[in-house]
C-alpha positions in Angstrom: 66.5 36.0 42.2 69.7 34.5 43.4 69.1 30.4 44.2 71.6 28.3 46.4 71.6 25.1 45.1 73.1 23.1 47.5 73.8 19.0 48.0 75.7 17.5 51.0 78.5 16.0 49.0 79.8 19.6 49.1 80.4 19.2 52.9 82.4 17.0 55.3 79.4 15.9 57.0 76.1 16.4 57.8 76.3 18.9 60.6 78.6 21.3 58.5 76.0 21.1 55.6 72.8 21.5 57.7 74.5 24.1 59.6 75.2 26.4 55.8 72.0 26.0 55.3 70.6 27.5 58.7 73.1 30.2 58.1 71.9 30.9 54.6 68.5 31.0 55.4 69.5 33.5 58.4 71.4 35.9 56.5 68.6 36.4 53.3 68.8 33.6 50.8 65.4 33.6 49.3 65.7 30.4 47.4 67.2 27.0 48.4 67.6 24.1 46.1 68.5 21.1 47.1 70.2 17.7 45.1 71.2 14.5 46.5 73.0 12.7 44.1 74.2 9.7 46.2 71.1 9.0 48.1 69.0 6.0 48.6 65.2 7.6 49.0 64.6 7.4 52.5 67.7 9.0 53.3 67.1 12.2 50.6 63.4 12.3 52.0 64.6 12.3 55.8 67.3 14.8 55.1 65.0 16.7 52.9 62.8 16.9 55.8 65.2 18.1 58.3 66.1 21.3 55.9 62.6 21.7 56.0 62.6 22.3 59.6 65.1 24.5 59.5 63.8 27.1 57.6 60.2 26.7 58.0 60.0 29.7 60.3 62.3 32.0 57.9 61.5 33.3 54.5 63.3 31.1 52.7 61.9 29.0 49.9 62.3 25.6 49.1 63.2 23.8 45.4 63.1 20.1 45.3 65.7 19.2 42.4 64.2 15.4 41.0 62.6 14.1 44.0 59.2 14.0 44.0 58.7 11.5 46.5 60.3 14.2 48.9 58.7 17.5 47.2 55.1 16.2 47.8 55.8 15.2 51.4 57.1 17.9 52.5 54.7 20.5 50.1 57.9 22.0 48.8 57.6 25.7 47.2 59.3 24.6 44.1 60.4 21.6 42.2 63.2 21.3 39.3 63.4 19.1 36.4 66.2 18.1 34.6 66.3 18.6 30.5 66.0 14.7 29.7 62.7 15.0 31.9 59.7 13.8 29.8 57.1 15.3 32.1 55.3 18.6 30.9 54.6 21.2 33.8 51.1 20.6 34.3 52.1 16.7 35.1 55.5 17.8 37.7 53.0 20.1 39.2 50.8 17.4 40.2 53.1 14.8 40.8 55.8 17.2 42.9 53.1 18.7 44.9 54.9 22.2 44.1 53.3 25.1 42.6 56.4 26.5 41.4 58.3 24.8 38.1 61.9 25.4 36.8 63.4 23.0 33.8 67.0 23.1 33.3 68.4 24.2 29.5 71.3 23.7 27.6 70.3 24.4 24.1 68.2 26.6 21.5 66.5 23.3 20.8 65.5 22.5 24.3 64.0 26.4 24.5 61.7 26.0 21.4 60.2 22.9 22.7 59.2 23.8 26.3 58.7 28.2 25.3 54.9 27.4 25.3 54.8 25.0 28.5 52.4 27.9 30.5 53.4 25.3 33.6 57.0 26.0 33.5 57.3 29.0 35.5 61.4 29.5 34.7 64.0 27.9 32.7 67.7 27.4 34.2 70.2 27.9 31.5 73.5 26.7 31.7 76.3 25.8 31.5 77.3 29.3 31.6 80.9 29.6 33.1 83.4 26.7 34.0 82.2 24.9 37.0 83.2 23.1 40.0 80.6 20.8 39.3 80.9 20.4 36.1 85.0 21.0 35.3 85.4 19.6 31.9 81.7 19.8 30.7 80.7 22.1 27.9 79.8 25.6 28.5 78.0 28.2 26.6 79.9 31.2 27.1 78.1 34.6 27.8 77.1 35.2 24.4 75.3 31.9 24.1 73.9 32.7 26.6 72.9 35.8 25.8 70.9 34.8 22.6 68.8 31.9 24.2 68.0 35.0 27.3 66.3 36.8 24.0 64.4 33.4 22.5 63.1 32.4 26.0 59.4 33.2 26.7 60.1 32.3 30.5 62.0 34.4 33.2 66.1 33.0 33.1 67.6 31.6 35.9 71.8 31.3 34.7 73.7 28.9 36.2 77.6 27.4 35.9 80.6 28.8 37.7 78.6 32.0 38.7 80.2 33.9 41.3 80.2 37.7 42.8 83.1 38.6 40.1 81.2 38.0 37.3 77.4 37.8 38.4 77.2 42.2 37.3 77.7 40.4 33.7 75.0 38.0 34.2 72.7 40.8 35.3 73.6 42.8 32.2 72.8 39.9 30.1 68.9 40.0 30.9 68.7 37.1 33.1 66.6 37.1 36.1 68.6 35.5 38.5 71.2 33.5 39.4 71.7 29.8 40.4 75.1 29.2 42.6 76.8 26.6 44.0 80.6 26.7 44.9 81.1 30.3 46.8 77.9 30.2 48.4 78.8 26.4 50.2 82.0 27.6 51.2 82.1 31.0 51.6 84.1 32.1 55.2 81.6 35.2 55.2 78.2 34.1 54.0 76.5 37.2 55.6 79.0 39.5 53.4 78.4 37.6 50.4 74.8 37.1 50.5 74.2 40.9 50.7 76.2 41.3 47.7 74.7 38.9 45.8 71.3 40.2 46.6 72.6 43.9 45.6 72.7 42.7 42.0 68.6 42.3 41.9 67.2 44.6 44.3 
């Protein structure tokens, strides 16, 4: 499962970013996730809508990081919630209008309090690697990671400075996909890259 979590503050403008988008969709990403940090509402649910468009007709799917005024218009395929979320699964399910729920992880704590959640269908666990995102946060390190892969009770999406160098070591650490950011939003080859990624979990 490799997801491209995408926002448009990674791009110069709004053409460029719409336009990686269309391209990722057209070359095989399976998952898209999208996070407007510096967004008023109407402008994340308009822009929201336009990706929407995009892929509609491709096989794409869409994750909704936070937005639930946006998910539920648009009847996204997935919706993400961040760790200092107080909604259970059952409630972001409802609320979202998605089907499909991810939670984001940073700690053997956070694990033991949302294993039993039967409406969180995957937990993103991070930060793995050094980030663009997140440069001087703190990061778990592989082995880390590795022991909260073995205590989760929910498939593992990894996620922090992941690239195609070091994504064969995520593999082999029992995750079940990938989240990325950095390579995949400016990548000169996205075609390339997306079938490599994709090697990794076929």
């Amino acid at each position: 499962m490799i997801i491209y979590v995408t926002d448009i503050d990674k791009f110069s403008n709004q053409k460029s970013f719409l336009e990686n988008i269309k391209n990722s969709s057209l070359f095989g990403i399976e998952y898209i996730q999208i996070r407007f940090k510096n967004l008023d509402q109407n402008s994340k649910t308009i822009l929201t809508q336009k990706i929407n468009e995009i892929i509609d007709k491709s096989n794409t799917k869409l994750i909704i990081n936070s937005d639930f005024k946006s998910s539920k218009i648009i009847s996204a395929y997935g919706f993400h919630m961040t760790s200092s979320s107080k909604l259970n699964g059952s409630s972001a399910k409802k609320i979202s209008g998605s089907n499909w729920i991810s939670k984001s992880i940073h700690s053997k704590n956070e694990i033991l309090k949302n294993n039993n959640d039967k409406d969180i269908n995957a937990f993103v666990i991070g930060t793995v690697f050094p980030s663009n995102s997140h440069p001087n946060g703190k990061t778990l390190g592989i082995e880390n990671f590795k022991d909260l892969v073995k205590l989760s009770k929910k498939p593992v999406i990894a996620i922090g400075g992941i690239d195609s160098q070091n994504i064969s070591t995520i593999v082999k650490s029992g995750a079940d996909g990938v989240a990325m950011i950095s390579e995949l939003a400016n990548s000169s080859n996205l075609k390339n890259l997306i079938k490599k990624l994709k090697s990794h979990y076929e």
